[in-house]
C-alpha positions in Angstrom: 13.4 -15.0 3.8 14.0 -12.3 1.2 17.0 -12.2 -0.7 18.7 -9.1 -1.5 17.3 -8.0 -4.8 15.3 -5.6 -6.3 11.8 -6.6 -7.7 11.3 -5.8 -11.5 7.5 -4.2 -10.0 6.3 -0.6 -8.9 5.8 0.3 -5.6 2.8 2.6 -5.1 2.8 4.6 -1.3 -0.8 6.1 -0.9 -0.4 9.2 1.5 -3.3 10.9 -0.3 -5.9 10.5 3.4 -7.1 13.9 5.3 -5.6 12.6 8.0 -9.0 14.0 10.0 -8.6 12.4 13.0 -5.3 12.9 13.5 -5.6 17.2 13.0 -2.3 16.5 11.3 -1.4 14.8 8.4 -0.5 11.1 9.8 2.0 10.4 7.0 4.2 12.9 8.6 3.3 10.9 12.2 5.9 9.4 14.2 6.5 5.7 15.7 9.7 5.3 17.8 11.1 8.3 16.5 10.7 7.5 12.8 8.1 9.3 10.5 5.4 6.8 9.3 5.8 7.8 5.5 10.1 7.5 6.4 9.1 3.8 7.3 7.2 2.8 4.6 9.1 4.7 1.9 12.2 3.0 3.3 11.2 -0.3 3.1 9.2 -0.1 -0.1 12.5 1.3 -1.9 14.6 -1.4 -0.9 12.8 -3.9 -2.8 11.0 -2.5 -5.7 13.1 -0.8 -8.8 10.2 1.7 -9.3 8.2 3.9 -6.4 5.3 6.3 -6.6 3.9 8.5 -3.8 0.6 8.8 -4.5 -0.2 12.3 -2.6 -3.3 15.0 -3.6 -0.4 17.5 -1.2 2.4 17.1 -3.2 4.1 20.7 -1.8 4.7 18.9 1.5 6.4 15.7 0.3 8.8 17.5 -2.0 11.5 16.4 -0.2 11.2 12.4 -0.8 10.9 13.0 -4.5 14.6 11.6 -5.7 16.0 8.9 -8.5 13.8 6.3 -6.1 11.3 8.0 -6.0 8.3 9.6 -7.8 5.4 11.8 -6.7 2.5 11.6 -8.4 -1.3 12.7 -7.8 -4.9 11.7 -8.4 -6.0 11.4 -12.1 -9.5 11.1 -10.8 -9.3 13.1 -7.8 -11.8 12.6 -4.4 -12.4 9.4 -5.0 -10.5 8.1 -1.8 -7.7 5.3 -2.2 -9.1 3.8 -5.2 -8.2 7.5 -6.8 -4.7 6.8 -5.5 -4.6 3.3 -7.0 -5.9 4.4 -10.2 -3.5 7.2 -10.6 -0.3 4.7 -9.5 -1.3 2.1 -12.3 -1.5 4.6 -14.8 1.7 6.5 -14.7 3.6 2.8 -13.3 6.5 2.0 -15.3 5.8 -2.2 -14.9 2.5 -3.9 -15.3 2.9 -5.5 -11.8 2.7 -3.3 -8.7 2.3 -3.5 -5.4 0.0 -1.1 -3.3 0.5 -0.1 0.2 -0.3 2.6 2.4 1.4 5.5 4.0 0.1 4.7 7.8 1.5 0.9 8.2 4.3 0.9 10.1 4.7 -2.8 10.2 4.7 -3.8 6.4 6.0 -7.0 5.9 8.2 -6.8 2.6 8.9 -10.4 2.5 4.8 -11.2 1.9 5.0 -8.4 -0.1 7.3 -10.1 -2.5 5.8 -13.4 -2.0 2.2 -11.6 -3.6 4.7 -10.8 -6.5 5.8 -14.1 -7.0 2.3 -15.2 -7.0 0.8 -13.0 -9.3 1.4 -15.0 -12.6 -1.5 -14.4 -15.0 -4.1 -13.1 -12.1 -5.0 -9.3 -12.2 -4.0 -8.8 -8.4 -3.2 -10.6 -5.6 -4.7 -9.8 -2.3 -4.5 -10.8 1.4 -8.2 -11.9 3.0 -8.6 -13.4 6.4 -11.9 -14.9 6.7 -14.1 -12.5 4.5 -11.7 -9.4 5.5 -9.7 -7.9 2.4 -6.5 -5.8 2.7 -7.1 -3.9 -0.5 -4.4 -1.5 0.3 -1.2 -4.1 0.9 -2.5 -5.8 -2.5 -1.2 -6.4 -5.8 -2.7 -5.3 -8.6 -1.6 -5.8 -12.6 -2.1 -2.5 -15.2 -5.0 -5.3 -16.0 -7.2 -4.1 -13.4 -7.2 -0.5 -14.6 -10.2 -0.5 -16.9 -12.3 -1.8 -14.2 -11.0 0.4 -11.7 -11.8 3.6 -13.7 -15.3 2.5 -14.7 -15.9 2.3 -11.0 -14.4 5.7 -10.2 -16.5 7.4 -12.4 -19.7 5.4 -11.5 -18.9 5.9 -7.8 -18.6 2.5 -7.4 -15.6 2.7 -4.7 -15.8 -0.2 -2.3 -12.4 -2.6 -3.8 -13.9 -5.5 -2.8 -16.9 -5.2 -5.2 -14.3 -5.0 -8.0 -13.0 -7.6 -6.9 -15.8 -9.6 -8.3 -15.0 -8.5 -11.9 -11.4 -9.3 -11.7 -9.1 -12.4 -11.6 -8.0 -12.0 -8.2 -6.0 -14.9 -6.3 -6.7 -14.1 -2.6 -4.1 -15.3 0.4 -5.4 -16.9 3.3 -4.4 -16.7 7.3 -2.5 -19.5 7.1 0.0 -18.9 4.3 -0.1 -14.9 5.5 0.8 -16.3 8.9 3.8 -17.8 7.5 5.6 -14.1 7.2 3.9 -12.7 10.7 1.3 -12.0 12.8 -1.4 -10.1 10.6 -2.9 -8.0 13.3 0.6 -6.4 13.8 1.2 -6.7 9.7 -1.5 -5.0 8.8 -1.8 -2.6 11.8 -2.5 0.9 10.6 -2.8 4.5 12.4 -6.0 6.4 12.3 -5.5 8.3 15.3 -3.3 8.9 18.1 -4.0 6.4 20.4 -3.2 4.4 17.9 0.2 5.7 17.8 0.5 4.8 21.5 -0.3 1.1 20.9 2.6 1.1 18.0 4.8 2.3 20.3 3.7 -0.7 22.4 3.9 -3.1 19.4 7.3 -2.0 18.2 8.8 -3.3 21.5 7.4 -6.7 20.9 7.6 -7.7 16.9 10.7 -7.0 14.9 10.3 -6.5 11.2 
């Protein structure tokens, strides 16, 4: 569905979790022989002109930081992925970006562009299936940042409860079903047997 161009947007990558439940850190996790934060990187740089890595261990991603790429940490650090968010809005190069996270290995660009297209004069645009959010494969505009740091600073750090204060256009099932399946979209890796069921899924689904 996606043509071959490159979105005039910022692509933030959040690989700032402790990775607890994992004992390693899960960016660096593999699916089918490919690193999670390889995956996610790769995809996210073919379609955005601008990418941050958000990381609070920036010695052990030095590697990915290139021309494509720019690593950046928490402004506000501690503060979980909101921190992350934060710190990618701030030090974005385009008003518009796109956040997603370091342990989804089956992002689906295509809805990630179509949340671009979509944006217009909202502050963010984010995927919700019944009253579930997917705050972290979301757009969000440099409009949301005021909000966003009041909240950090009074502790406020559930996104959905910002989400109240902002001009958010929210995707449903159905048009999200249009690009996939959203329990394989927005599958994500806490642990390791959730690696073995992506090795499962990535037999099934192409993306």
């Amino acid at each position: 569905m996606r043509k071959n161009r490159k979105v005039k947007a910022s692509g933030i990558v959040l690989a700032g979790g402790r990775s607890s439940r994992m004992q390693i850190n899960k960016a660096f996790a593999e699916v089918s022989g490919l690193k999670l934060i390889d995956n996610v990187l790769g995809k996210v740089s073919q379609v955005f002109d601008e990418v941050l890595l958000v990381t609070n261990d920036p010695e052990n991603f030095y590697y990915y930081s290139n021309e494509s790429v720019r690593i950046i940490s928490d402004l506000i650090p501690g503060k979980g992925p909101l921190s992350g968010i934060h710190a990618g809005l701030y030090c974005a190069r385009y008003d518009v970006t796109l956040a997603v996270p370091c342990d989804m290995p089956f992002l689906n660009m295509d809805l990630a562009v179509h949340m671009i297209d979509l944006v217009g004069d909202h502050d963010g645009v984010v995927p919700r299936i019944g009253e579930y959010f997917q705050p972290l494969f979301a757009v969000y505009t440099r409009r949301c940042l005021p909000k966003i740091e009041e909240s950090l600073l009074l502790d406020q750090l559930k996104m959905s409860d910002i989400y109240k204060s902002l001009d958010i256009l929210y995707v449903d099932e159905k048009e999200i079903r249009r690009f996939g399946d959203p329990a394989v979209m927005f599958y994500n890796i806490n642990n390791r047997d959730d690696l073995k069921y992506a090795e499962g899924l990535i037999k099934k689904v192409i993306v």
